[in-house]
C-alpha positions as CSV (number, residue, x, y, z in Angstrom):
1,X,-5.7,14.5,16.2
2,X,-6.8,17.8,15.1
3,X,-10.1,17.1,17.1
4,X,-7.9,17.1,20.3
5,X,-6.3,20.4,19.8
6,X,-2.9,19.0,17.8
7,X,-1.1,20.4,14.3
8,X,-0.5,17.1,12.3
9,X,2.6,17.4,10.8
10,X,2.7,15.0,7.5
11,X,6.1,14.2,5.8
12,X,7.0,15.1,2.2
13,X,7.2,13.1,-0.7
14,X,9.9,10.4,-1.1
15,X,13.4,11.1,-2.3
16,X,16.6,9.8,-2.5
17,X,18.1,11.5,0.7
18,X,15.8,10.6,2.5
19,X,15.6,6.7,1.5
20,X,19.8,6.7,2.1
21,X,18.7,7.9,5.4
22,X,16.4,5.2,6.0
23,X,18.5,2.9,4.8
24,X,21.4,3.7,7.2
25,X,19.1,3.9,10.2
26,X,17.7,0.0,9.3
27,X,19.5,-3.0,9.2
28,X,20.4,-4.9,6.5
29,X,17.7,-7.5,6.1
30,X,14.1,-5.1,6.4
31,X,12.8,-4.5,3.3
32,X,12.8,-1.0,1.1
33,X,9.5,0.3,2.5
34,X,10.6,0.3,6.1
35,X,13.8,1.4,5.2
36,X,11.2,4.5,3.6
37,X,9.1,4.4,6.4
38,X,12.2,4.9,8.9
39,X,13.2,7.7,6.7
40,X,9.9,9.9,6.8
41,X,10.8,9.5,10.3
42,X,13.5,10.9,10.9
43,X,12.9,13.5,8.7
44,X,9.7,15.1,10.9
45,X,12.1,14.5,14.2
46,X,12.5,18.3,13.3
47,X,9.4,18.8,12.8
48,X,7.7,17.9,15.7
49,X,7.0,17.1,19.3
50,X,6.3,13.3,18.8
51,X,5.8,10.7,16.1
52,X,2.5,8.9,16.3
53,X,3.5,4.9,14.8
54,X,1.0,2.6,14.2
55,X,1.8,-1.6,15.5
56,X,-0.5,-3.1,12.9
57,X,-0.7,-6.5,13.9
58,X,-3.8,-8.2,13.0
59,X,-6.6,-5.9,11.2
60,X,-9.3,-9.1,10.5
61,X,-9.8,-12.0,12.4
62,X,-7.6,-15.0,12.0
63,X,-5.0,-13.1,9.8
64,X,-2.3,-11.0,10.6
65,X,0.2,-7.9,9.3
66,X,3.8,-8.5,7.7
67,X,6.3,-9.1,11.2
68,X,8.1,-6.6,9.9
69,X,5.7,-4.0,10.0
70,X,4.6,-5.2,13.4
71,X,7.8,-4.0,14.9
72,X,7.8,-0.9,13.2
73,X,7.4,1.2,17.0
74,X,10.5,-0.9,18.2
75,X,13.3,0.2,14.7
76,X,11.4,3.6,15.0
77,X,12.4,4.4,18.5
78,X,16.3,2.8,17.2
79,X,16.3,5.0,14.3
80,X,15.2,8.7,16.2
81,X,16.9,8.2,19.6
82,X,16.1,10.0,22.3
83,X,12.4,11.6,20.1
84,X,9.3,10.3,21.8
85,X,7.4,8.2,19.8
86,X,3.5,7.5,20.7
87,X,2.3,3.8,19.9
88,X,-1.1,3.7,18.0
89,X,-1.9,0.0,18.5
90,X,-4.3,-2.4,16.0
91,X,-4.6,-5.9,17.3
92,X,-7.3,-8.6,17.3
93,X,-9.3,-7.2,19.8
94,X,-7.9,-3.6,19.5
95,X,-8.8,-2.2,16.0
96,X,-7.5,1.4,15.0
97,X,-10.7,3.0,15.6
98,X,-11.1,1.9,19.0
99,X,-10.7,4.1,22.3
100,X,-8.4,1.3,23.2
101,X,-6.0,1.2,20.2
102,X,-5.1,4.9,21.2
103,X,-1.5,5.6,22.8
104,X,-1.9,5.7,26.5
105,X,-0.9,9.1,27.0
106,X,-4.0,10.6,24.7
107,X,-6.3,8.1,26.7
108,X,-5.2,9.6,30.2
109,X,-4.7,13.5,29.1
110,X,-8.0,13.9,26.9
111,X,-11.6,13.5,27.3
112,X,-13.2,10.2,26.7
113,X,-15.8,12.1,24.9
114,X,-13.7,14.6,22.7
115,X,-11.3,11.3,21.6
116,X,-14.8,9.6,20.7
117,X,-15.6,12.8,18.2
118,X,-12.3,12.8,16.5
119,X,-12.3,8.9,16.2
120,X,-15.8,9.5,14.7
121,X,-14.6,11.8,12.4
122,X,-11.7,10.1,11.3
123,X,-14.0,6.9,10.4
124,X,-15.9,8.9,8.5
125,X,-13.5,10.5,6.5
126,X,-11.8,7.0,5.7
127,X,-15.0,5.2,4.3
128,X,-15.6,8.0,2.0
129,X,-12.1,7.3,1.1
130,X,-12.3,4.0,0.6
131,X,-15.2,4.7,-1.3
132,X,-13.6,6.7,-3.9
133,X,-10.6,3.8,-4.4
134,X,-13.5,1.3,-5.3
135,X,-14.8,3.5,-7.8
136,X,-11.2,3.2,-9.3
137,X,-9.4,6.5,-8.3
138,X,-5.9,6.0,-6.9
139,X,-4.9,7.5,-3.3
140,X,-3.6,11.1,-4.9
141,X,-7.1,11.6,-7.0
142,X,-9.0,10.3,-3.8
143,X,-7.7,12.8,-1.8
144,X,-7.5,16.0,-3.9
145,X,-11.4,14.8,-4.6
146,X,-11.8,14.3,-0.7
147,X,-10.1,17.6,0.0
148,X,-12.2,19.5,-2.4
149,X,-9.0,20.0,-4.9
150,X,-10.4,18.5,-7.5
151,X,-13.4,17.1,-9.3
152,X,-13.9,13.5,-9.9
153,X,-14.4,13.0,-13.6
154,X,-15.4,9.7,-15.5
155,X,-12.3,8.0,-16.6
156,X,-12.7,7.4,-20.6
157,X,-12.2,3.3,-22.1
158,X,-9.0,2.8,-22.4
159,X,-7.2,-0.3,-22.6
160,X,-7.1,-2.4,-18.7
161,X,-3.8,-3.4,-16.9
162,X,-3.7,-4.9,-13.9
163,X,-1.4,-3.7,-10.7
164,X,-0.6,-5.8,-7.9
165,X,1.3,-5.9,-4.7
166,X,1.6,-4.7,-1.3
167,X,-0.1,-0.7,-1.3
168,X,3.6,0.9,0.0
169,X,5.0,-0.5,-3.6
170,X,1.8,0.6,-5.5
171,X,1.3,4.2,-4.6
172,X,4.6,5.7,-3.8
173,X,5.7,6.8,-7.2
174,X,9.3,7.6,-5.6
175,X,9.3,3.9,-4.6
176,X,7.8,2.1,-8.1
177,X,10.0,5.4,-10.6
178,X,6.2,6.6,-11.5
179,X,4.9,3.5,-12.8
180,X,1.5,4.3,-13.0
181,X,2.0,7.2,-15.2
182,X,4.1,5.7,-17.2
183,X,1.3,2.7,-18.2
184,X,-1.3,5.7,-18.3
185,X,1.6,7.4,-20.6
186,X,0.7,4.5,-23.2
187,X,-2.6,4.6,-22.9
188,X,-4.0,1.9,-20.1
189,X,-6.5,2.6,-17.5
190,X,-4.5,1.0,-14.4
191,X,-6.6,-1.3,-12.0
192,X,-5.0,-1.9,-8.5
193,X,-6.4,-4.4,-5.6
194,X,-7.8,-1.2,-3.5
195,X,-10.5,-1.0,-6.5
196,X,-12.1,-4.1,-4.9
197,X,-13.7,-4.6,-1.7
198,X,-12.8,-6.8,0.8
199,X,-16.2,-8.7,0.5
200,X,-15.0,-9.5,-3.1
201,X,-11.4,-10.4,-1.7
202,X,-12.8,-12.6,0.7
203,X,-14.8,-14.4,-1.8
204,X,-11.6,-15.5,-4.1
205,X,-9.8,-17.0,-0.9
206,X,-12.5,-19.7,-1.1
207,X,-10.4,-21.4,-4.0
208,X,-7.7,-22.4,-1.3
209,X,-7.2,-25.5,0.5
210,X,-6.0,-23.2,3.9
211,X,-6.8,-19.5,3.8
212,X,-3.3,-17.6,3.6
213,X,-1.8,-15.7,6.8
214,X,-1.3,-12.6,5.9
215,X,-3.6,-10.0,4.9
216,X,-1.9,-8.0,2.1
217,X,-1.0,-11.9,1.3
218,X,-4.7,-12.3,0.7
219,X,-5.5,-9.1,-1.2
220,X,-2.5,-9.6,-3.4
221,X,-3.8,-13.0,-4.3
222,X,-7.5,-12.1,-4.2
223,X,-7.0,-8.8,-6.5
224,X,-5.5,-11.2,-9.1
225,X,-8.3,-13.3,-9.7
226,X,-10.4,-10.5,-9.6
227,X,-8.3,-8.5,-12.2
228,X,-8.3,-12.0,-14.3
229,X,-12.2,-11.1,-14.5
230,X,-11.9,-7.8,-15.2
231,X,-10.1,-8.9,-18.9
232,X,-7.3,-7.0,-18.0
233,X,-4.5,-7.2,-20.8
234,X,-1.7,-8.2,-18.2
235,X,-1.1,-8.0,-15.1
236,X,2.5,-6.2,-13.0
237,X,3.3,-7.1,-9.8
238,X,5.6,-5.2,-7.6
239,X,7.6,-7.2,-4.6
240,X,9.6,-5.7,-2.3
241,X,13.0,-7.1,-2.4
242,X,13.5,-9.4,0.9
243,X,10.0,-9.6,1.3
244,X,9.3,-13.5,3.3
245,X,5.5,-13.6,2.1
246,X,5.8,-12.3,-1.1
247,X,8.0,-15.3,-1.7
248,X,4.7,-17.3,-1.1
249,X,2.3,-15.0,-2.7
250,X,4.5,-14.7,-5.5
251,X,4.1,-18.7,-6.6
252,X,0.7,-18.6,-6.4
253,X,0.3,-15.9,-8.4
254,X,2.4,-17.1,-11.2
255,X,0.1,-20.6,-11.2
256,X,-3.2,-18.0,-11.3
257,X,-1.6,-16.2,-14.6
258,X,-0.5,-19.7,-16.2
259,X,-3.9,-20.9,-15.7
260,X,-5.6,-18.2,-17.2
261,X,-3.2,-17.5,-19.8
262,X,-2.9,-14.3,-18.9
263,X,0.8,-12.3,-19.2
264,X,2.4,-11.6,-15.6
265,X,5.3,-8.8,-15.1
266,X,7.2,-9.3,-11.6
267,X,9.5,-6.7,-11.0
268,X,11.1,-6.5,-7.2
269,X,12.0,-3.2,-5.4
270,X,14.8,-2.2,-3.8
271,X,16.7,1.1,-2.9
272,X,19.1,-0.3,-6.0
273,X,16.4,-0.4,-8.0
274,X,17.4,1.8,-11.3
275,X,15.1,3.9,-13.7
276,X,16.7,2.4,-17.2
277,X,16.8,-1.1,-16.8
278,X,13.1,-1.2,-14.6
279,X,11.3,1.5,-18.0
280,X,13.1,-0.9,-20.6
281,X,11.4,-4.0,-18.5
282,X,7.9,-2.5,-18.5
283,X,8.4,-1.1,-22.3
284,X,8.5,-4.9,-23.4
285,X,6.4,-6.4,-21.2
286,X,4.3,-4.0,-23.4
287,X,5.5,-4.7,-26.5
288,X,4.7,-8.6,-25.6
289,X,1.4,-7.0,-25.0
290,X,0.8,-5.4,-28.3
291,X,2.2,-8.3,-30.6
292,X,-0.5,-10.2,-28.4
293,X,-3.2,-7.8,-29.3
294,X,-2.5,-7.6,-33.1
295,X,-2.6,-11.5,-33.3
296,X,-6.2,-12.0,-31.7
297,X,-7.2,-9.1,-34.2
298,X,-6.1,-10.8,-37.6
């Protein structure tokens, strides 16, 4: 957008105003990340001429985006009223770097060849991004390393946990009350399912009878048998609360970790969600852990 002569305008971190305001502008049965989502929203109203929403509806062949999220344009629009919103459209033959996907209004008003640049640019940008999750940096390293605000460094052995679950629930530390520093806190490298690629998510679908529906369906699973070779210790799984797929997703991950023996945390999220009960959880999931450890050393 910058290419194209705009100042992008990026919402703040997550709080708790903001999720209450999210959670009055949704109704009662979306889950807590578009109850977020709707609140970032409303919160740059102020802040700008227009929102720019993506409709993520089907990013690979033959598999498609929580409905949820696919209306998120339509309980946008609700939520701000009168603001415009601008429509940034990913579809089956309409991906997000296309000229295509682009709102109609930046087709019509710019030139083809400008739009091409900044697409270009953005592309570029995002695999090296990409590339720096798969070397096992979360989203806030990647970008500060991106960015040029800090150095990547070699992460020292430490002890592996595994992190699964849709990427809203993994990397908003508002969202999960900081989980990932809290596991770092007791001394475990974290590994989430953005470490992997999606050739190596692909391959672990071949397992099923029917490949599942939904994308972050299939990196959820995917990740898990992946993490299950990575000799992880355990493994966490964040759901959302009211979350249709993850009810799915959620079974077949618990018959993954029986099979392989390995210890599975499922904790779900909602904007109810409290900081004592959810640290004393995690604390003995990681005692269970430890008494686990000491055994298979005597």
């Amino acid at each position: 957008m910058e290419e194209l002569g705009f100042t992008v305008v990026v919402s703040g971190a997550t709080g708790k105003e903001l999720i209450n305001a999210g959670v009055k502008a949704a109704v009662d049965e979306v889950c807590l990340p578009v109850k977020v989502f709707l609140g970032h929203s409303l919160a740059l109203t102020s802040q700008c001429d227009a929102l720019l929403i993506p409709r993520l509806v089907s990013i690979n062949r033959k598999d498609y985006i929580c409905p949820k999220f696919m209306g998120l344009p339509e309980m946008t629009k609700q939520a701000v009223g009168a603001h415009p919103v601008l429509i940034w459209k990913s579809e089956q033959n309409s991906d997000l770097g296309s000229l295509k996907a682009l709102p109609l209004d930046i087709r019509r008003n710019f030139p083809r060849r400008q739009i091409k640049k900044g697409l270009q640019k953005a592309k570029t940008t995002f695999r090296i991004y990409h590339g720096l999750l798969q070397q096992g940096l979360f989203p806030d390293e990647a970008e500060r390393i991106l960015f040029g605000a800090e150095k990547k460094h070699r992460a020292e052995d430490r002890r592996r946990m595994g992190l699964i679950g849709h990427p809203y629930c993994l990397y908003d530390p508002f969202i999960n009350l900081d989980l990932v520093r809290l596991l770092r806190r007791y001394g475990f490298k974290v590994l989430a399912p953005e470490f992997f690629t999606p050739r190596q998510i692909a391959e672990e679908q071949r397992v099923l009878a029917k490949p599942l529906f939904w994308t972050l369906s299939q990196r959820i699973f995917g990740a898990f048998r992946l993490l299950c070779k990575e000799k992880v210790e355990g493994v966490i799984y964040l759901s959302a609360f009211a979350c249709g797929p993850e009810a799915l997703i959620g079974e077949l991950v618990k018959k993954e970790a029986k099979a392989n023996g390995l210890p599975l945390l499922q904790l779900d999220l909602d904007e109810h969600s409290g900081e004592a009960g959810f640290v004393t959880r995690v604390e003995a999931f990681i005692d269970l852990l430890n008494r686990k450890r000491r055994l298979n050393c005597v």
